[in-house]
C-alpha positions as CSV (number, residue, x, y, z in Angstrom):
1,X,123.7,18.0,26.5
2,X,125.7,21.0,25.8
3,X,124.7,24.1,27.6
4,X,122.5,27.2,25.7
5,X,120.5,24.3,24.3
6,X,116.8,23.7,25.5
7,X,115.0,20.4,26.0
8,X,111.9,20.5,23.9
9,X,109.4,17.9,25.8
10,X,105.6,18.3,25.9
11,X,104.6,16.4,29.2
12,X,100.4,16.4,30.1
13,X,97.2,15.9,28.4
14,X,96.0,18.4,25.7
15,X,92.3,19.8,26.9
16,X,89.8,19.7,24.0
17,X,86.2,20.7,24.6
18,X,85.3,16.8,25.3
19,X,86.7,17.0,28.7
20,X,84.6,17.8,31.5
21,X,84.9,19.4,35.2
22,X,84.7,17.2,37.7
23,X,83.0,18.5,40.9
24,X,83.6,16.4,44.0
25,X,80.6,18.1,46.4
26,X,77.4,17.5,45.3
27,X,75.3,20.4,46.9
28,X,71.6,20.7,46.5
29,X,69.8,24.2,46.8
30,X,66.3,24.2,48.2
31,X,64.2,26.9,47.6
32,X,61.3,25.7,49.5
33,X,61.7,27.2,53.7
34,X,59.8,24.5,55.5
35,X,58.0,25.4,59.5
36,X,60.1,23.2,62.1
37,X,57.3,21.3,62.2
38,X,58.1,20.0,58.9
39,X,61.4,19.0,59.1
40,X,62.7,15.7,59.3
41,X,65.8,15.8,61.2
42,X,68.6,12.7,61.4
43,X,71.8,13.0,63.5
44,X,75.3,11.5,61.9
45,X,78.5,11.5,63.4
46,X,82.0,12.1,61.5
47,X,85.9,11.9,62.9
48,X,87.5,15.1,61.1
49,X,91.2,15.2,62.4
50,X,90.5,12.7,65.2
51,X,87.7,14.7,66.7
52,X,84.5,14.2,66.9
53,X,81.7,15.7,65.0
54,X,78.0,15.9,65.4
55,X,76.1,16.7,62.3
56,X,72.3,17.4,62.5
57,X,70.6,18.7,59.0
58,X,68.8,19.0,56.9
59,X,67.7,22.2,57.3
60,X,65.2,24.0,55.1
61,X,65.6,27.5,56.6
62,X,66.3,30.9,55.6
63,X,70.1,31.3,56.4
64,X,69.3,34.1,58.9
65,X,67.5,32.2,61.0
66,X,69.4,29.2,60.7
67,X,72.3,31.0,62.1
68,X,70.2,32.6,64.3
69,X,69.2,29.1,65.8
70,X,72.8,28.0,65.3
71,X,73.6,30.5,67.6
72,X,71.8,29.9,70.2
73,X,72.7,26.4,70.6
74,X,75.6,26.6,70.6
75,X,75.8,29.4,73.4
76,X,73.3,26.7,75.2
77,X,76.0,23.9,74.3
78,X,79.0,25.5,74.8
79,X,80.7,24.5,71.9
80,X,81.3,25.4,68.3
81,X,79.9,24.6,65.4
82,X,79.1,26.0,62.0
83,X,76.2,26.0,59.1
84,X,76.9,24.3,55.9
85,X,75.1,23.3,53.0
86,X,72.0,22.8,55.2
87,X,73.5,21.0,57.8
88,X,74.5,22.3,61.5
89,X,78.1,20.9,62.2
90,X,78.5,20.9,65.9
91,X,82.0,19.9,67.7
92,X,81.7,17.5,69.6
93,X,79.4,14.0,70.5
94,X,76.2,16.0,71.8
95,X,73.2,14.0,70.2
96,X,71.8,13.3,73.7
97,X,72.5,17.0,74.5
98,X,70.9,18.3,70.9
99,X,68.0,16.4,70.5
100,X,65.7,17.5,73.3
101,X,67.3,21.1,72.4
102,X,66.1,21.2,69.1
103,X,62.1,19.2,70.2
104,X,61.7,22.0,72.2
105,X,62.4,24.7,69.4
106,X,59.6,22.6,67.3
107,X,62.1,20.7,65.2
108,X,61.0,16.4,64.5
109,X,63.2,13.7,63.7
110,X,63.0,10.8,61.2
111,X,62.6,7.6,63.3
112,X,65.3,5.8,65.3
113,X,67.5,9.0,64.8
């Protein structure tokens, strides 16, 4: 290939209007702000970047107070943690620690959880 001469490749996929976005997080909005009462709560626990963490959710709260009560136990915990998509993320194993936590703010939990 002499030089001043360009290379005239098309490399990739041409992108008609048949090709659709693929979204990877399913996320569900819920409208409806249920009393703590209510709510049927489940623990889970997930290994992000070899630590632990404790998720509790779902929530069907007003933001405000969610973070409001996410606050709280965390400052009662002494850990962090954060809201997402409805679902307390706290770091940590603290189930044992969290459950009678969140029965004594009103908050039930599905069975065996």
């Amino acid at each position: 290939m002499s030089r001043g001469k360009k290379l005239d490749l098309f490399i990739g996929a041409q992108i008609d209007e048949g090709w659709n976005e693929v979204s990877t997080r399913k996320t569900s909005i819920k409208k409806e702000v249920l009393t703590p009462q209510k709510h049927q709560l489940f623990f889970s626990k997930e290994k992000r970047r070899g630590k632990v963490v404790t998720l509790v959710g779902e929530f069907s709260l007003e933001k405000n107070s969610a973070e409001e009560l996410l606050k709280k136990l965390k400052k009662k915990l002494g850990c962090g943690g954060a809201f997402k998509d409805g679902f307390m993320e706290f770091q940590g194993e603290l189930k044992e620690k969290l459950r009678p936590l969140l029965v004594d703010e009103g908050f039930c939990f599905k069975p065996k959880h």
